[in-house]
Structure formats: structure tokens, C-alpha cells
C-alpha positions as CSV (number, residue, x, y, z in Angstrom):
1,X,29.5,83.1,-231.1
2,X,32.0,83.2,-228.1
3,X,32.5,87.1,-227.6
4,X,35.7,88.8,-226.6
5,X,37.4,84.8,-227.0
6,X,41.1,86.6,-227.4
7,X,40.5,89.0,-224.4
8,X,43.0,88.0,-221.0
9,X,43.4,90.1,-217.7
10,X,45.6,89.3,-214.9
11,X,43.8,91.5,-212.1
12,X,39.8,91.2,-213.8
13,X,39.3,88.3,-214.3
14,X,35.6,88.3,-212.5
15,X,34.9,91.5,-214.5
16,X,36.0,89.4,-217.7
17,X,33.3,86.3,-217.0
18,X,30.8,88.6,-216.3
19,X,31.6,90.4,-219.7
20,X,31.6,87.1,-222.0
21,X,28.5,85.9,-219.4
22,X,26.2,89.5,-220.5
23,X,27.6,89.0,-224.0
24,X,26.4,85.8,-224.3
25,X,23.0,85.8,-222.9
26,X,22.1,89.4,-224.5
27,X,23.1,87.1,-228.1
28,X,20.7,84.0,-227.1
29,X,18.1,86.5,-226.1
30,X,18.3,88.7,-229.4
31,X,18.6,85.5,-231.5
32,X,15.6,83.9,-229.6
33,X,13.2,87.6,-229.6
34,X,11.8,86.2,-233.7
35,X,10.9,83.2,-232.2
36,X,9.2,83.9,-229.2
37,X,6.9,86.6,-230.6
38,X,4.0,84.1,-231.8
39,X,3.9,81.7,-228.7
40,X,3.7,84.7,-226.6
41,X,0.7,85.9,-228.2
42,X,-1.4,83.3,-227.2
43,X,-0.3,83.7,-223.5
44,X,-1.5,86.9,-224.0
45,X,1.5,89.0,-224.3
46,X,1.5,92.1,-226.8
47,X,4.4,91.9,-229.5
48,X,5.7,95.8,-228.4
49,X,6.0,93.9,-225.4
50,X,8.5,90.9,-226.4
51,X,10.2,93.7,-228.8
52,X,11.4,95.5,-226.0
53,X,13.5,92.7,-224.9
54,X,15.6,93.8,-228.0
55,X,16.3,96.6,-226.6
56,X,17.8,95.4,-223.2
57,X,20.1,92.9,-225.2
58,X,21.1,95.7,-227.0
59,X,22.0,97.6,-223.8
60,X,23.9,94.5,-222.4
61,X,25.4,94.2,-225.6
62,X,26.7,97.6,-225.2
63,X,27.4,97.3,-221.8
64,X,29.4,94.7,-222.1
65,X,31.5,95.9,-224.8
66,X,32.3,98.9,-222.6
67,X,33.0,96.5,-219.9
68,X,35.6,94.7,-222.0
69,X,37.1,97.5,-223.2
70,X,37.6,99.0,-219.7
71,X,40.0,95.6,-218.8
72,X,41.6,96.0,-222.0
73,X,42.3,99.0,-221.1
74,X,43.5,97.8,-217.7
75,X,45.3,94.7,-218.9
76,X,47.4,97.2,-221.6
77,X,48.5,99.5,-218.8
78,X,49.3,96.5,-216.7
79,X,51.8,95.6,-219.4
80,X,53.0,98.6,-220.1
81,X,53.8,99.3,-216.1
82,X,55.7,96.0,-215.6
């Protein structure tokens, strides 16, 4: 469930808690889109609009992968410099 788990930086380590922070809340909110589609109905919701919740955890999904990968990136020419 834990995204990026085995993922370490020296210098961004903010950047890194906001990563596994996005990752985690885009999963809960992708996991919990299913579920919330009948209650919101009877607060008067339409379902296109709960559905397009997916698409912003996608795009923090994506996000943060891109995130992650710019301070692996970081953390490998770290390494490599030292």
C-alpha cells in the first residue's frame, strides 16, 4: 500500500513526504470513488461528478511518480558525484 517504501534522498527529503503523502491520498481516494457514488446521489450529486475524482487521483498518481522519479534521479547523481 506504502508507495515508493525503498525510495531515500539525502538533499529531498520534503519533496520525498510529499511524494509518498500525494501517493497515498490519490490511492484512498481511487479506492473510496466505488463507494461513495451511491451516498452521493442522495445528497444530490451526479455520478460524472464523483467520477471525475478518478481522474485527479490519477493525475496525482502520475504526479507523484514523476516526482519520485526526479529525487531518484537526484539521489543517483548524488552518489555518483561523492
Amino acid at each position: 500500500m506504502f508507495g515508493y517504501k525503498n525510495l531515500k534522498s539525502e538533499n529531498l527529503k520534503p519533496l520525498l513526504a510529499v511524494v509518498k503523502i500525494l501517493h497515498f491520498v490519490s490511492i484512498v481516494v481511487l479506492a473510496f470513488i466505488p463507494i461513495w457514488i451511491v451516498p452521493v446521489m442522495y445528497f444530490g450529486y451526479s455520478v460524472p461528478y464523483t467520477l471525475s475524482f478518478a481522474f485527479y487521483a490519477m493525475l496525482g498518481i502520475i504526479s507523484a511518480g514523476l516526482l519520485a522519479a526526479l529525487v531518484a534521479f537526484e539521489e543517483s547523481y548524488r552518489r555518483r558525484t561523492v
